[in-house]
N, C-alpha and C positions, 0 to 999 in steps of 0.2 A: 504494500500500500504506500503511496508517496501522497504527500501533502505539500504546502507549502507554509511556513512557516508565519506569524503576522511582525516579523523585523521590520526594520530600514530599506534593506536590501528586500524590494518586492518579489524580485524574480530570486529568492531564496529556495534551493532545494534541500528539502526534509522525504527523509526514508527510514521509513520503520525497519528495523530491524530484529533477527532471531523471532521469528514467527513461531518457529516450532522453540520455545523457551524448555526451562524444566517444569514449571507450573503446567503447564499446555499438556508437557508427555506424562506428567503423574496422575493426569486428571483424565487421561487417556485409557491408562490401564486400569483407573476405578473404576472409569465410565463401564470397559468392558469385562472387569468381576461383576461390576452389578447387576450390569445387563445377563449376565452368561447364568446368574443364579436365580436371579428373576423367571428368566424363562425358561433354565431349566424345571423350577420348582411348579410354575405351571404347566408345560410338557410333564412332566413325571406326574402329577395329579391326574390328568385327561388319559396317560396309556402309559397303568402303572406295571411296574416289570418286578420281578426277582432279583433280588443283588441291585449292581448299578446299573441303570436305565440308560441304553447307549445310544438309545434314539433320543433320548432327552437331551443326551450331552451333546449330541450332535447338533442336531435340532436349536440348541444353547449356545453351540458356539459360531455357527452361521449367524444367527440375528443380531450377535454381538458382534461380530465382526463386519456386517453392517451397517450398523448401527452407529459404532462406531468410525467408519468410515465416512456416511452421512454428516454426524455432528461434529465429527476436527474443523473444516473449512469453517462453518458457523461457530465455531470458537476463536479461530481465528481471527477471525473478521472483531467479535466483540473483547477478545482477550489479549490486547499487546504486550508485548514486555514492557513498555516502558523506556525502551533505548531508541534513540535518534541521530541518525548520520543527518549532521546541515552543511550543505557547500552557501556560502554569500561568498562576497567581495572581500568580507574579514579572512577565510580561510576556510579549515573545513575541525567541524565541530561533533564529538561524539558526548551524547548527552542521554540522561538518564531524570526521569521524570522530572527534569527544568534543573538538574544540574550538571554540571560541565564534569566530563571524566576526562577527557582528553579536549585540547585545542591545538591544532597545529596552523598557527598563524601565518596572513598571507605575504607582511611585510618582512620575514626572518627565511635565515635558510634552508630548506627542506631536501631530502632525499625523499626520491620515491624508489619504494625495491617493487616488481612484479613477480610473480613465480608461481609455479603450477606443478603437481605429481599427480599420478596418478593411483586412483586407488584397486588395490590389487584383492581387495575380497569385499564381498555385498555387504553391506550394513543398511542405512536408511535409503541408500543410493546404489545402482546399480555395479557391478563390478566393471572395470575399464572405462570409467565415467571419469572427471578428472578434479581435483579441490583445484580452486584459481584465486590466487590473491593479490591483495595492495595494502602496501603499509608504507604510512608516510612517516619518516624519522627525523624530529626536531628534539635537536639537545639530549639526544641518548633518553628519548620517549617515541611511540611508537601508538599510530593510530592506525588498526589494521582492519580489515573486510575481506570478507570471503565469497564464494558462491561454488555452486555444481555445477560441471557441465557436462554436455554430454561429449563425445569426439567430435561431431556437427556444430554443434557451439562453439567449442574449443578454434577448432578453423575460423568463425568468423570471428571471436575475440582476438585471436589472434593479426588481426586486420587493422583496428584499434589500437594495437599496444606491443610491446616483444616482452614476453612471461618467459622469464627462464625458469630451464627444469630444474625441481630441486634434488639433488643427488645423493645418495647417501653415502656413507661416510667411506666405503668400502671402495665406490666409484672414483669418489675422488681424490683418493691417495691410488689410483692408479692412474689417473689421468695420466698423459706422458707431455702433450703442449699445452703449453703458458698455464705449467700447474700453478704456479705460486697467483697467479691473475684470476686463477678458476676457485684454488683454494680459499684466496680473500673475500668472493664475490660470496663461494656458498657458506663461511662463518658467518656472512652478513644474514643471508637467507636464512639459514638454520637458527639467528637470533629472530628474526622479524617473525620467525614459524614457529617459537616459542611462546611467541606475546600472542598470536593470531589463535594458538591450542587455549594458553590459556583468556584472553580478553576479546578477542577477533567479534566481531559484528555480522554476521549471517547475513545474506543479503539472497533474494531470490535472482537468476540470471536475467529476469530483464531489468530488476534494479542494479545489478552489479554492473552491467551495459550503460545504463544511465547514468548512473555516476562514474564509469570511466569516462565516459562520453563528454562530461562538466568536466573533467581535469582537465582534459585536452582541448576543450575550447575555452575554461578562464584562468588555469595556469601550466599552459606546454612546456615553460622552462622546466615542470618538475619532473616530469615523465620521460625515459629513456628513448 
């Protein structure tokens, strides 16, 4: 969801961030023990069995598993985190119900690092689907955002921006050309991938899109 913020700066963008929070996913798996017991308890009542009723369970864990499927996006929509990525003319702002966790300012000097890996077994997201990120580094502080993509995506981000790969640590002490220029680059990555695990900003890929998109059209100098 993007909004726009009521600043100085009219043409302010504000992007919600971390959709899927921990609140959202705790309330996830309530939702579907409640549901799964609920309707178990009813199935077992109407076609009652011997031992455990496995048509019940069944029966319990489809309607929940709908169910729950149904009501995340309608949580979503009414349950935010509370975190806000803001680009103005000031810079770009990571903020938490109206107050500032990070600001990386537009008048000082900024590194931006890009970098992307891919992920190698399924979790929320598909396998071979890829993490992509941006973290802006002012004064040994770190404003960083993330998104999924898929290989498809990945190509046209990559149109946008140059994401280097993050490598692990195994690759890179084999590197053989311009180790020492590869090994600098990935300590830097491997830092900016630390803050991004633990502080990083969720962004869905068409907001991660948008907001590279504002770098590059109100500060290019920052971007490689």
């Amino acid at each position: 969801m993007t909004t726009t913020f009521s600043t100085s700066q009219a043409d302010a963008l504000a992007i919600d961030v971390d959709r899927e929070h921990g609140g959202l996913r705790l309330s996830m798996i309530a939702i579907f023990i409640g549901l799964w017991i609920l309707v178990f308890a009813i199935t077992n009542s109407l076609i009652p069995s011997a031992g455990f009723n496995i048509i019940a369970g069944l029966v319990a864990f489809v309607v929940a598993a709908v169910g729950g499927r149904l009501l995340e996006p309608i949580l979503k929509e009414r349950w935010p985190s509370g975190r806000v990525v803001q680009v103005d003319t000031d810079g770009v702002q990571l903020r938490f119900r109206g107050s500032t966790q990070e600001h990386v300012r537009s008048n000082e000097a900024v590194s931006a690092l890009l970098w992307r890996f891919k992920i190698d077994r399924r979790s929320r997201v598909p396998k071979g689907w890829y993490v992509v990120a941006c973290a802006l580094e002012q004064d040994d502080r770190f404003l960083a955002v993330y998104t999924f993509a898929s290989p498809d995506n990945m190509t046209a981000l990559s149109k946008l921006a140059k994401f280097s790969d993050l490598m692990s640590d195994k690759a890179t002490k084999n590197a053989r050309q311009d180790s020492l220029r590869i090994a600098g680059e990935q300590r830097r990555l491997r830092l900016a991938e630390q803050h991004r695990w633990n502080d990083g900003a969720e962004m869905s890929y068409e907001e991660f899109t948008r907001y590279i998109e504002r770098l590059n059209a109100q500060f290019p100098q920052w971007l490689p």
